[in-house]
N, C-alpha and C positions, 0 to 999 in steps of 0.2 A: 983156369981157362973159362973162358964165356960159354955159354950156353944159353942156345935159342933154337928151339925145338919147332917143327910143325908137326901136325898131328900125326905121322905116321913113324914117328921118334920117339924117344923114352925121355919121361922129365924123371930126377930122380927117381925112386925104384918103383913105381907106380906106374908106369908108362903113361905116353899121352894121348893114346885113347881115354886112358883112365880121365884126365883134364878134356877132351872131348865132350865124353861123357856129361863130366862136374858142367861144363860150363850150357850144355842145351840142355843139362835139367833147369838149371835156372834161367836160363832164358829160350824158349822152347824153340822160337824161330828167328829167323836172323833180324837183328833191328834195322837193315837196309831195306831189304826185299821183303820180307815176312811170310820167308818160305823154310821150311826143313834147311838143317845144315847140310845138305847134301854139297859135294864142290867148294864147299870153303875153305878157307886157310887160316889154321890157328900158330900163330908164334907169342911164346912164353917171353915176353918182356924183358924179364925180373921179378924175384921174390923177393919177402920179406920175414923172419920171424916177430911176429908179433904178442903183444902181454903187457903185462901190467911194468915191468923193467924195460920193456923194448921204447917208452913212451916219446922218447929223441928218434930214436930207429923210424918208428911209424909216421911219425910227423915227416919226416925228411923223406918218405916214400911218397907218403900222398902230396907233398910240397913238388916231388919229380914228375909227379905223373898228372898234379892242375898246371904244375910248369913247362909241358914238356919236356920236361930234360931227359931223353929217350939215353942220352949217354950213360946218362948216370944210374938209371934203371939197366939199361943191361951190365953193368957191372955188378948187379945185385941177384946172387941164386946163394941165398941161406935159407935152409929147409931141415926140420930134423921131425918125424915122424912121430914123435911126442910132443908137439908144442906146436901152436897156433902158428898160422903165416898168413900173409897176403901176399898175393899173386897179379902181376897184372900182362893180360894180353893183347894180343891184336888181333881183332880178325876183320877179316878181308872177304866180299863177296864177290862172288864170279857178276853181278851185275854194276861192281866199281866198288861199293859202299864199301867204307871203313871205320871200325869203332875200337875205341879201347874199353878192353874189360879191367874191373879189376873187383878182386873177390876173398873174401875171409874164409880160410881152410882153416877150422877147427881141429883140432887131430882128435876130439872124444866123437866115437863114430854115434851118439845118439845126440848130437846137434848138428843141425846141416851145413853145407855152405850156404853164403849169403853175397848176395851181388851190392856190391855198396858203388858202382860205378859202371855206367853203360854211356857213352856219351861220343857222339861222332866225330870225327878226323876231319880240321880245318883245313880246308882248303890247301893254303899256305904247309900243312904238316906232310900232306899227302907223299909226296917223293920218298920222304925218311923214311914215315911205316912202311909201303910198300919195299924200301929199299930192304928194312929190315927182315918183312919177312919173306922176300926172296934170299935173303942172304941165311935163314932159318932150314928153307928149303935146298938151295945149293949145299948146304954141310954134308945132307943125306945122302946125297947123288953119290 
């Protein structure tokens, strides 16, 4: 089954405050408005495990996610708490703005995360995100 979390849901057993968290450490304020995340909406795209065998896997994640292809990103939640993944999101500002994240979850806890993608929501894409993460937020209701 798919899974697309907002922040007040559990991504894998981390919950996603925890991804909350992960993602305003690395980027402090929101790249729309460039205020505190307070009111925002975060939805879990898709993961990825990543590594040095993943190296077709990870091509084909970032190939989804410079492509668009939103479909094929939420078919993808492979996570396993000892091994590297990439992660990508959506967030949404309460003043319109919308960006996709996406970001390398190390799993050795003395290397941090790292944002390798912060980049805004074209015009043209706007409905999809949005659709998606109301449709994030409706699971929880």
């Amino acid at each position: 089954m798919k899974q697309i979390a907002p922040v007040a849901t559990t991504v894998h057993s981390g919950g996603f405050q925890a991804a909350e968290k992960k993602l305003s450490g690395l980027v402090q304020r929101c790249p729309a408005c460039h205020k505190p995340w307070t009111k925002h909406r975060i939805a879990l795209l898709g993961t990825r495990l990543a590594g040095v065998n993943q190296f077709k896997a990870t091509e084909e994640f970032f190939r989804a996610v410079k492509g668009h292809n939103w479909q094929f990103l939420e078919e993808l939640h492979e996570h396993n708490h000892q091994r590297n993944s990439l992660e990508a999101y959506a967030l949404g500002c309460p003043e319109g703005g919308l960006h996709i994240l996406v970001v390398r979850s190390p799993f050795e806890l003395h290397v941090g995360n790292e944002m390798l993608i912060c980049e805004p929501v074209a015009e043209s894409e706007r409905s999809r995100i949005e659709a998606l993460i109301a449709k994030s937020y409706s699971r929880t209701s």
